[in-house]
C-alpha positions as CSV (number, residue, x, y, z in Angstrom):
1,X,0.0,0.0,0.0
2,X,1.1,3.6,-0.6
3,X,0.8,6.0,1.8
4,X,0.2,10.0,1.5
5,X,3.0,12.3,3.8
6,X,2.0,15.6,5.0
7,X,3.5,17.9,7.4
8,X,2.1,17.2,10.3
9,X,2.0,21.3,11.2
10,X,-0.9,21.6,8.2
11,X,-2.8,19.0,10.0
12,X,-3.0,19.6,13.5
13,X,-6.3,18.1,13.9
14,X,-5.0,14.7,12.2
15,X,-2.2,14.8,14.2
16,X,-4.2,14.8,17.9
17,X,-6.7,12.3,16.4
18,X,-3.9,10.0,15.5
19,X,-2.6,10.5,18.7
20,X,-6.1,10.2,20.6
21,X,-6.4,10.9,24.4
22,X,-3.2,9.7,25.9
23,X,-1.2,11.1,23.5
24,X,0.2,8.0,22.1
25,X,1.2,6.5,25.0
26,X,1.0,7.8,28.2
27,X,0.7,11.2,27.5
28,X,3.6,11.3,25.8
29,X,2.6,13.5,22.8
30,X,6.3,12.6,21.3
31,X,8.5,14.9,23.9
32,X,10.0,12.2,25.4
33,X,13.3,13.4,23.8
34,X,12.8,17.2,23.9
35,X,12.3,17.1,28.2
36,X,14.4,15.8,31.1
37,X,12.3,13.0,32.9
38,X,11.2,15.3,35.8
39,X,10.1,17.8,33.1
40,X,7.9,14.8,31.3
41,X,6.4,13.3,34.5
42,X,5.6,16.8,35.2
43,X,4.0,17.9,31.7
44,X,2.8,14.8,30.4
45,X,-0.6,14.7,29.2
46,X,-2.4,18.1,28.0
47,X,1.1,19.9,28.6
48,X,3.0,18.4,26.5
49,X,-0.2,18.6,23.6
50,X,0.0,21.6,23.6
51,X,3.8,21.9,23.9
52,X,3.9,20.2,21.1
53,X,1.4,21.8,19.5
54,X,3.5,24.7,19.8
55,X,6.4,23.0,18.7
56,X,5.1,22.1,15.4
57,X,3.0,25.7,14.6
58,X,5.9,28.0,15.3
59,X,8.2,25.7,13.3
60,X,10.4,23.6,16.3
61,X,9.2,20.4,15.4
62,X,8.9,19.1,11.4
63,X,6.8,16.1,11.8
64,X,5.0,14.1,9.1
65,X,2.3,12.6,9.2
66,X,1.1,9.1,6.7
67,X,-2.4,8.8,5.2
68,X,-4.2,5.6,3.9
69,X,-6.5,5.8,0.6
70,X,-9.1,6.5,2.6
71,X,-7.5,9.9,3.9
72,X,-7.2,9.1,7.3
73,X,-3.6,9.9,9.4
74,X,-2.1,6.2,10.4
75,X,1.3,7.3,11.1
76,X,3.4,9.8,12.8
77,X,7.4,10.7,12.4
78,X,8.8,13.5,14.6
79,X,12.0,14.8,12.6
80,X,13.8,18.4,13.3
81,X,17.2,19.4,14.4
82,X,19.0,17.4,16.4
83,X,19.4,20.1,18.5
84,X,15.7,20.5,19.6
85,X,15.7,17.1,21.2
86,X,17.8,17.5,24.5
87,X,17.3,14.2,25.6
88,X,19.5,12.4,22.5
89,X,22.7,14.7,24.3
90,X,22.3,12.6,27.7
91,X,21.4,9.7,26.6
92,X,24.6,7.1,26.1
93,X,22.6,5.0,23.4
94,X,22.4,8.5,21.3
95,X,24.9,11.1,22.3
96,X,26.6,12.6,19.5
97,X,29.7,10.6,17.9
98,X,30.9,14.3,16.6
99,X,30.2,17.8,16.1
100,X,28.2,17.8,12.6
101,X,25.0,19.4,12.4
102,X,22.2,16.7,11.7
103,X,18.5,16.3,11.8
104,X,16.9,13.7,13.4
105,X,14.0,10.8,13.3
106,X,13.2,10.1,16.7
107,X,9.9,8.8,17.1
108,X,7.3,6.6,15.0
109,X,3.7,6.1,15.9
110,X,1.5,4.4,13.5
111,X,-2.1,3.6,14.5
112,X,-3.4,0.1,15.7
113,X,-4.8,-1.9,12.9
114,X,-2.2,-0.3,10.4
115,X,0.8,-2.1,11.9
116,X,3.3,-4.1,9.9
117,X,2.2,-2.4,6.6
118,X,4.8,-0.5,5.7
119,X,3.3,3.1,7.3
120,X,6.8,3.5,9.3
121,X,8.8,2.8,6.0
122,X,6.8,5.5,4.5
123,X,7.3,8.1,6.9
124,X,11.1,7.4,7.3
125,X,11.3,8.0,3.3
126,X,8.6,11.4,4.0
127,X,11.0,12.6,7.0
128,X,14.0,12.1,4.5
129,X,12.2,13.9,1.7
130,X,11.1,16.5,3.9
131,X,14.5,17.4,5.8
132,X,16.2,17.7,2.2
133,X,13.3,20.7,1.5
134,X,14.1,22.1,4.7
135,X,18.2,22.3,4.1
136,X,18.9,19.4,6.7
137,X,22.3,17.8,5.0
138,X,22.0,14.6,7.3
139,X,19.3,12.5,8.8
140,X,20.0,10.3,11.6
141,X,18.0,8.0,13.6
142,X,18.2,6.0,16.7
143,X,15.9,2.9,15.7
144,X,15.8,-1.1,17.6
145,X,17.9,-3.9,16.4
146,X,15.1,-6.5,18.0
147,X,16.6,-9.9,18.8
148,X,13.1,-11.1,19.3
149,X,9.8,-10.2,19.4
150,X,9.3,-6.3,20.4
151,X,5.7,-5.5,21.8
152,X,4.2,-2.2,20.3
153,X,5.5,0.2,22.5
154,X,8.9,-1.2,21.7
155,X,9.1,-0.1,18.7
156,X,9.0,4.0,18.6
157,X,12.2,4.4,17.3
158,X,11.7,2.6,14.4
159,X,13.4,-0.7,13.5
160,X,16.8,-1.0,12.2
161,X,15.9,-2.8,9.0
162,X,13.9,0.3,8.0
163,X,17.0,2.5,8.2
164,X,19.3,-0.1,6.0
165,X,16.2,-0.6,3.6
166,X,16.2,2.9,3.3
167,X,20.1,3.4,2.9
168,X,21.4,5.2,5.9
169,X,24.6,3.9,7.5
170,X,25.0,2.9,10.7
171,X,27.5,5.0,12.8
172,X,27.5,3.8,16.5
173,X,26.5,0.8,18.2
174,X,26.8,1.9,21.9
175,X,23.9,-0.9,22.9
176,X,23.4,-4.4,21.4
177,X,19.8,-3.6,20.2
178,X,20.4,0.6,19.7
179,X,22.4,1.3,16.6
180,X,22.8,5.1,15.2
181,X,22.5,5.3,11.3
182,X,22.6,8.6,9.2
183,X,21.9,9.1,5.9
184,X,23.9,12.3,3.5
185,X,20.7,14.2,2.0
């Protein structure tokens, strides 16, 4: 199946309806990797929808967004500057390996039902077509290298096989199951 991509800031109400009530999961609203941990237990929920709600009207946050035939959003990828994700710097799994200025995939959401049909693929390719408009000259991403079955919640990074499919190179392996792949736009 082919899926449409759309900015995700020209489609706000797609966006929260993809998301529905708890924000994904838990309120998260993807800004897991823009807060501290005291700053998400303390904002998640309706803070952080409308933090990133913010984000993504005043241009912070370059999401896109997948629709089926049918029009309806099934899919979510959060992609911006690296820099507007705090959480990758203190992390071990994704500091930086150098200095380069790179824009980053860090979260996938694709609805229930819609699962295991390609929808992440397709928003990986839309965040890489989407970052080259913007002037980003790398994409990186921090996806899962499963060595067995991953539940859906394990999977928000995006798998590993979706990155080589899609040609990036992989750059770090600080974990077993947490490799860092970029991609020259």
């Amino acid at each position: 199946m082919s899926y449409r991509i759309e900015p995700a800031a020209d489609n706000l109400a797609d966006f929260e309806d993809l998301f529905g009530p708890n924000g994904a999961w838990s309120g998260c609203w993807c800004m897991w990797n823009r807060q501290s941990g005291a700053e998400f237990q303390a904002q998640n929920y309706e803070p952080n929808r409308q933090a990133q709600r913010s984000n993504l009207t005043e241009a912070r946050e370059f999401g896109v967004l997948a629709y089926d035939g049918d029009g309806v959003a099934v899919g979510w990828a959060a992609l911006g500057p690296r820099a507007e994700y705090s959480r990758l710097d203190r992390s071990p799994v994704t500091k930086p390996i150098d200095d380069a200025e790179v824009w980053s995939v860090t979260c996938f959401v694709v609805r229930a039902g819609h699962r295991g049909q390609g929808v992440a693929s397709a928003l990986l390719t839309g965040a890489e077509q989407r970052a080259r408009e913007l002037g980003a000259s790398i994409l990186e991403g921090y996806p899962v290298a499963p060595d067995g079955p991953l539940g859906d919640t394990d999977a928000w990074h995006g798998l590993e096989s979706m990155f080589v499919n899609a040609g990036f190179t992989e750059v770090a392996r600080r974990k077993p199951r947490r490799p860092m792949y970029r991609k020259q736009l």
